[in-house]
C-alpha positions in Angstrom: -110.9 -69.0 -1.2 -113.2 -68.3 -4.1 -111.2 -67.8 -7.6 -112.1 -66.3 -10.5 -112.1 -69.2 -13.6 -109.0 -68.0 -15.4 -106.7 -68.5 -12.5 -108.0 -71.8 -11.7 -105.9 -75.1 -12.5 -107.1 -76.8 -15.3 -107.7 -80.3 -13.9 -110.6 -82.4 -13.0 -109.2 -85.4 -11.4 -111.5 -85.0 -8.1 -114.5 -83.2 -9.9 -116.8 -86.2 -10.8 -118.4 -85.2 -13.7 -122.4 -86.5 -14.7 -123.3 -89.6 -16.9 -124.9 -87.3 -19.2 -121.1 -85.5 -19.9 -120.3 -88.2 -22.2 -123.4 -87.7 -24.2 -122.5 -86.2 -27.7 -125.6 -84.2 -28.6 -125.6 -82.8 -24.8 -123.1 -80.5 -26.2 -125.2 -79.2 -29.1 -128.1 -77.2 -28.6 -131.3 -79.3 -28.7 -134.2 -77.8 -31.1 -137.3 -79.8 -29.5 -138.2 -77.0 -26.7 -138.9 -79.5 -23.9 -135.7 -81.1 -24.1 -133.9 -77.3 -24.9 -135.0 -77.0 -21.3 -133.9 -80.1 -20.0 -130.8 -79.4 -21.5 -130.8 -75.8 -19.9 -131.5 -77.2 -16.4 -129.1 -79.9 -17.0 -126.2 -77.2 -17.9 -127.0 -74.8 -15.2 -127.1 -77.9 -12.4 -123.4 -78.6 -13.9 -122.0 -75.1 -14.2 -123.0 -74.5 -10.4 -121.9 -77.9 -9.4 -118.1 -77.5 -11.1 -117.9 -73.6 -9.9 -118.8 -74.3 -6.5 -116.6 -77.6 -6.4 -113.8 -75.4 -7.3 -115.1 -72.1 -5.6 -115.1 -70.6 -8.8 -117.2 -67.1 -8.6 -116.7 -65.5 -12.0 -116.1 -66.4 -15.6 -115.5 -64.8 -18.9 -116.9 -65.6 -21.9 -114.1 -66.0 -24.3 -112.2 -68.8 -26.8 -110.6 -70.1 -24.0 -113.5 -71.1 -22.2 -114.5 -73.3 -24.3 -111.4 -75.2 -24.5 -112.2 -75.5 -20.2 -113.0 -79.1 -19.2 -116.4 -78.3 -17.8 -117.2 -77.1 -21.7 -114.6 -79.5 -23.5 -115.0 -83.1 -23.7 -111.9 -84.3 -25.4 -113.4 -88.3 -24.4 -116.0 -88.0 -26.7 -114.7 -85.0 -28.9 -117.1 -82.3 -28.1 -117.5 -78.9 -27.0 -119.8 -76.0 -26.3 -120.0 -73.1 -28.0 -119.7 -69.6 -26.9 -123.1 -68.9 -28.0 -124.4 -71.7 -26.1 -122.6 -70.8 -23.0 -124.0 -67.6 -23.0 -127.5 -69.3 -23.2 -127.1 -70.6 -20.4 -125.1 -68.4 -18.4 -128.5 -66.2 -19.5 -130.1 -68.7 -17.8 -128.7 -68.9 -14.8 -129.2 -64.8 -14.4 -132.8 -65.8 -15.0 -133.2 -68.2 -12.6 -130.7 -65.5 -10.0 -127.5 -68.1 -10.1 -125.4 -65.7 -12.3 -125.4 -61.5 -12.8 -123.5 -60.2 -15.7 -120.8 -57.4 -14.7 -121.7 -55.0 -17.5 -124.1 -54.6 -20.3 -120.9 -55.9 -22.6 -122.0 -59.9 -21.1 -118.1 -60.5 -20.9 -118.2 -61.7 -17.6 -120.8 -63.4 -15.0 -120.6 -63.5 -11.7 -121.6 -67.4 -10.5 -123.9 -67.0 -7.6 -123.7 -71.1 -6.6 -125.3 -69.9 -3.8 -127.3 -66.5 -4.0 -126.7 -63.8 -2.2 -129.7 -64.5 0.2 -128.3 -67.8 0.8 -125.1 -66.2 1.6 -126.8 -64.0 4.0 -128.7 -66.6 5.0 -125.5 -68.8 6.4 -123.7 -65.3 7.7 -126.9 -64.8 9.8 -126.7 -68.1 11.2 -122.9 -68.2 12.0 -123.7 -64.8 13.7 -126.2 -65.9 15.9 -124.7 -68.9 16.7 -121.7 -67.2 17.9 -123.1 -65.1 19.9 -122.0 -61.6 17.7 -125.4 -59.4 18.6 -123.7 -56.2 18.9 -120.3 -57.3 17.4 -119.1 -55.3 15.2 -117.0 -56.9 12.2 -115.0 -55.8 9.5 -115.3 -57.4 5.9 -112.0 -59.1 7.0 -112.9 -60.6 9.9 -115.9 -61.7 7.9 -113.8 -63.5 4.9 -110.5 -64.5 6.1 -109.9 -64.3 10.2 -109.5 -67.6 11.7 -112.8 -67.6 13.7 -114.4 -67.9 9.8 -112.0 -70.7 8.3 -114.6 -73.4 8.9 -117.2 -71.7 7.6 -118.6 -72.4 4.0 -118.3 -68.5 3.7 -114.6 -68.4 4.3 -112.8 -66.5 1.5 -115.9 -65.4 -0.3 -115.8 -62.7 -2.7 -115.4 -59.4 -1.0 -118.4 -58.2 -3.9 -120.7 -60.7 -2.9 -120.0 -60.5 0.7 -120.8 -57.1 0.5 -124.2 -58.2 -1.4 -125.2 -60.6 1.6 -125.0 -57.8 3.9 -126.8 -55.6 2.6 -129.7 -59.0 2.4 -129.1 -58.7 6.4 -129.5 -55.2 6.8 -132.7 -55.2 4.5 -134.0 -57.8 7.2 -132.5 -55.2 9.9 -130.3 -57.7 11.5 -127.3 -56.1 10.6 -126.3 -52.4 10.2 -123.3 -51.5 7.9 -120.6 -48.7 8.5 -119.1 -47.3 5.2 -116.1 -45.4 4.8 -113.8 -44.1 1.9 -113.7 -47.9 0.9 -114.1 -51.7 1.0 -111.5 -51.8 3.4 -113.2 -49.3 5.9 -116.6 -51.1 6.0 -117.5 -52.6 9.1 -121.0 -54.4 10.1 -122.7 -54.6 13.3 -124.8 -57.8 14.0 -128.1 -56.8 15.2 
């Protein structure tokens, strides 16, 4: 299941982390533009790899982030700031890999795969399972056991519910709505 970054143990032992990790002046911001973007592309490839290793889907910018192994390198005694974090957690909005969940840019939603990608794979699973004219709750879509080998077991209920609505744009499914989350059901078209 997808976590959000605070709750997640503070290990690395299985994550393999890039060459480039042990490079001191990776972890300041670089003032030539060409390798700023470099460095940007580099960051956003690492923040994506690390939150989908460890299905992390949110984070919040704050002191203790930084002190967070994918922004802390104790090997080589570096760290990121929080104002370069937030450069490139910018970034990865820009390129549509993160969306912030207010105007206050506390917290970021990771999209390490987007929402059409998501919709993309629930699509496929549906049609592959023969579910034209199933009708599914969010549930049955996140946790039942029909779902558990698929990469989109235990997503985010929020970004499930943004991967629908990809699908019913494309009209191949139609969504039900009730008082709430837990009365929304989906029809695969």
């Amino acid at each position: 299941k997808m976590t959000s970054f605070s709750n997640q143990i503070e290990t690395t032992s299985t994550f393999e982390f890039p060459p480039f990790f042990e490079f001191p002046p990776f972890f300041t911001l670089q003032p030539i533009l060409q390798t700023q973007q470099k460095q940007k592309q580099l960051w956003c490839e690492l923040i994506l790899s690390y939150c989908r290793f460890h299905k992390i889907s949110q984070l919040q910018l704050n002191d203790e982030l930084c002190q967070n192994p994918l922004f802390l390198n104790k090997k080589i005694n570096r760290k990121l700031s929080l104002e370069v974090i937030k450069l490139f957690f910018n970034e990865l909005v820009l390129q549509g890999n993160g969306e912030w969940h207010d105007k206050n840019q506390v917290v970021i939603y990771i999209y390490w795969k987007t929402p059409d990608q998501w919709a993309t794979l629930i699509h496929k699973y549906s049609v592959e399972n023969g579910l034209s004219g199933t009708v599914c709750t969010l549930f049955e879509l996140r946790e039942s056991e029909s779902v558990e080998q698929q990469e989109f077991y235990g997503i985010e209920e929020r970004l499930l519910i943004k991967a629908l609505k990809v699908l019913e744009n494309q009209q191949k499914v139609q969504i039900f709505t009730g008082v709430d989350t837990t009365q929304i059901g989906v029809k695969f078209l």
